[in-house]
N, C-alpha and C positions, 0 to 999 in steps of 0.2 A: 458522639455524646450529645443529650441532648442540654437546653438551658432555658432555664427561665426567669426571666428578668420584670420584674414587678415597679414601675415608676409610678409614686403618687405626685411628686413634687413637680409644678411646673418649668418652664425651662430656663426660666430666670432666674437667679439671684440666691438661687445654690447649687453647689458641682451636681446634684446627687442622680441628675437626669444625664449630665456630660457623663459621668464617672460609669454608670451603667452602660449608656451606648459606647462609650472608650473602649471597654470591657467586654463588650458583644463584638465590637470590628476585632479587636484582638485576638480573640477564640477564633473570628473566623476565617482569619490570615492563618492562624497555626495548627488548624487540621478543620477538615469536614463537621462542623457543628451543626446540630438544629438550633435556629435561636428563636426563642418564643419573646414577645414583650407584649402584657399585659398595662394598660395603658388607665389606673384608678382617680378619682377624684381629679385634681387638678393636676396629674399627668396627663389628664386629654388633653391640654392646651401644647402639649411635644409636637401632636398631632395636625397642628395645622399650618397649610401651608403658606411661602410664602410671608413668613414675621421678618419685623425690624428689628434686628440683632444688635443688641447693646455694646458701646465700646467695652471691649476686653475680655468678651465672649464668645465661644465658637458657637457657630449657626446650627443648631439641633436638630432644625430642619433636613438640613444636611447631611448632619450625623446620620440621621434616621433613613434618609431614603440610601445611605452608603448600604446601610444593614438588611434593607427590603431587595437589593439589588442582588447580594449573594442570597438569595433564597430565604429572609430571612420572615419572619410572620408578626404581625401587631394586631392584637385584639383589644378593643374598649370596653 
């Protein structure tokens, strides 16, 4: 199946960039997905690497290259 996931939101200071990459690792644990992530406005900031991750936040950074490592694809 394929997916795709559209982040505008930067990576801080709301779920909506977590909640998406959560949800792309999760597909890709539970069968063979293509996962696309389309990366608009100030979701390029998901993008880069190496950020200082706020108390109480998971590292996006992170997230992100979890999702590039199963095969997964980011376009800006």
């Amino acid at each position: 199946m394929k997916y795709l996931f559209i982040i505008n939101d930067g990576p801080y200071g709301t779920e909506k960039a977590y909640n998406a990459l959560r949800l792309a690792m999760s597909l890709q644990k539970l069968s063979e997905s293509d996962i696309n992530i389309s990366l608009i406005g100030d979701g390029v900031v998901n993008a880069i690497d190496g950020q200082n991750t706020p108390n109480g936040y998971y590292n996006i950074g992170r997230m992100m290259k979890s999702v590039l490592s199963k095969n997964g694809k980011v376009k800006l």
